[in-house]
N, C-alpha and C positions, 0 to 999 in steps of 0.2 A: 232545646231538645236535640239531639242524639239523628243524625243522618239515619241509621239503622233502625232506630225506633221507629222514627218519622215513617221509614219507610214498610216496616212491620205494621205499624197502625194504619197507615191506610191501605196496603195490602189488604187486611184483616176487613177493614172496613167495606173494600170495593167487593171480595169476595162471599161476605154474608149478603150484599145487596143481589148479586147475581145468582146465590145458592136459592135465596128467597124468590127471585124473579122465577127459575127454572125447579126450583122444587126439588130440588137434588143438590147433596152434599157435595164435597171436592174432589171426595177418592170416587165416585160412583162416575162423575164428571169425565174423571182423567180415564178411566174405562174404559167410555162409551166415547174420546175423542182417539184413544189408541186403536180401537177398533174399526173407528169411521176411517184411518189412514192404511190400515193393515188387517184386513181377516182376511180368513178365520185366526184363531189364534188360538194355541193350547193358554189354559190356566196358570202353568208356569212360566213360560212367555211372559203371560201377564203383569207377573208376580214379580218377577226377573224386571222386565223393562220401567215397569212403575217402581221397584223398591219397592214394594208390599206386601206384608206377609201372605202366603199362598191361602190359610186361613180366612183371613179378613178377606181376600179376592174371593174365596168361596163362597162365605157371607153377601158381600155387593153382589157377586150374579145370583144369588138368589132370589134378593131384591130386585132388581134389574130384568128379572128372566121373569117372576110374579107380575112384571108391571109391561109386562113382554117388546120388553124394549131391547130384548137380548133374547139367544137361542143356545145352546149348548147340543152337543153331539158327540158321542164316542168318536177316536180318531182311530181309522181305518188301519191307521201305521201302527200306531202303539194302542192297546186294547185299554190300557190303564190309563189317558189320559184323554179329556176333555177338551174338543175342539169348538171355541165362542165364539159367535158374528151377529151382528145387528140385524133382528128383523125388519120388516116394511117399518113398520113402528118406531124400530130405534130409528131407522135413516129418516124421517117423519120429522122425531123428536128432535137429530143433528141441524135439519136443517130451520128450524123452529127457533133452535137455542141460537142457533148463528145470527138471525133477522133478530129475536132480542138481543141477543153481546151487542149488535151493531147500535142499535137503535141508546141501549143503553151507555154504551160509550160515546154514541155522540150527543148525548143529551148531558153525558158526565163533565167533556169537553167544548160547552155551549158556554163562549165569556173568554175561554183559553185564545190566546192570539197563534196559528197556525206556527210561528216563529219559535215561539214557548211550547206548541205542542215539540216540534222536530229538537229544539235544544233538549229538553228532556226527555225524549227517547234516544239521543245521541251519548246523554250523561248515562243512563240507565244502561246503556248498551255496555259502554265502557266500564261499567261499574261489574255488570257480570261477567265481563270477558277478566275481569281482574279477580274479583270472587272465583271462578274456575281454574285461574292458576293457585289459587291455593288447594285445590283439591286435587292436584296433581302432584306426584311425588317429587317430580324435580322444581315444580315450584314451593312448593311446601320445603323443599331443601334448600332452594336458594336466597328464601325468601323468609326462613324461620326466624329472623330477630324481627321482621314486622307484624307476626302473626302477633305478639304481644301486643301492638297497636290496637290489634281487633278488643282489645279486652277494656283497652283505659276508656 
């Protein structure tokens, strides 16, 4: 199997285990973890820093704002746009989801040798910081006869 598979499928895999633990999907997740680092924040913001569509972000704080884990407010600056921040509730539910992620990653990594956990955050590290030069345009230029590799 495929390094990239390998590493999609159990992506895939750790993430429904976590969506199932906390009850909430990926993009709803990534929300409510931009939000616990930065409010308030406009919707575009949002939408901007997640890569999502401004729709689909209007959609999640709806959900989000129903399960009052989120607050929404006209912004004072601009009359047209929507300022989000986590209620009591959301910061509740941040700190809730942290003590399970923990709990759940070390029960994931229960058998792993401490040696094999840090090699494999060392490779993975390295893997993305290589992954990000192709998303860059002087790497993606310097580097365009390997981006065929990505395909075989």
């Amino acid at each position: 199997m495929s390094l990239l598979v390998e590493l999609r499928n159990t992506y895939r895999s750790v993430l429904t285990a976590m969506e199932q633990r906390l009850g909430m999907g990926e993009a709803k997740l990534q929300i409510v973890r931009s939000l616990m680092h930065r409010e308030p924040q406009t919707q575009a913001q949002l939408a901007r820093e997640l890569r999502l569509d401004p729709a689909a972000i209007s959609r999640h704080l709806r959900d989000l704002e129903a399960k009052g884990l989120v607050s929404r407010s006209a912004n004072p600056a601009h009359a047209r746009q929507n300022r989000v921040g986590l209620t009591v509730a959301g910061h509740a539910f941040v700190a809730e989801a942290r003590a399970l992620r923990q709990d759940f990653e070390d029960r994931l990594l229960a058998g792993v040798l401490p040696e094999q956990t840090a090699a494999l955050l060392q490779g993975l590290a390295a893997l993305r910081e290589r992954a990000d030069r192709f998303t860059t345009h002087e790497g993606a230029k310097n580097e365009k006869d390997e981006n065929a590799d990505l395909l075989a």
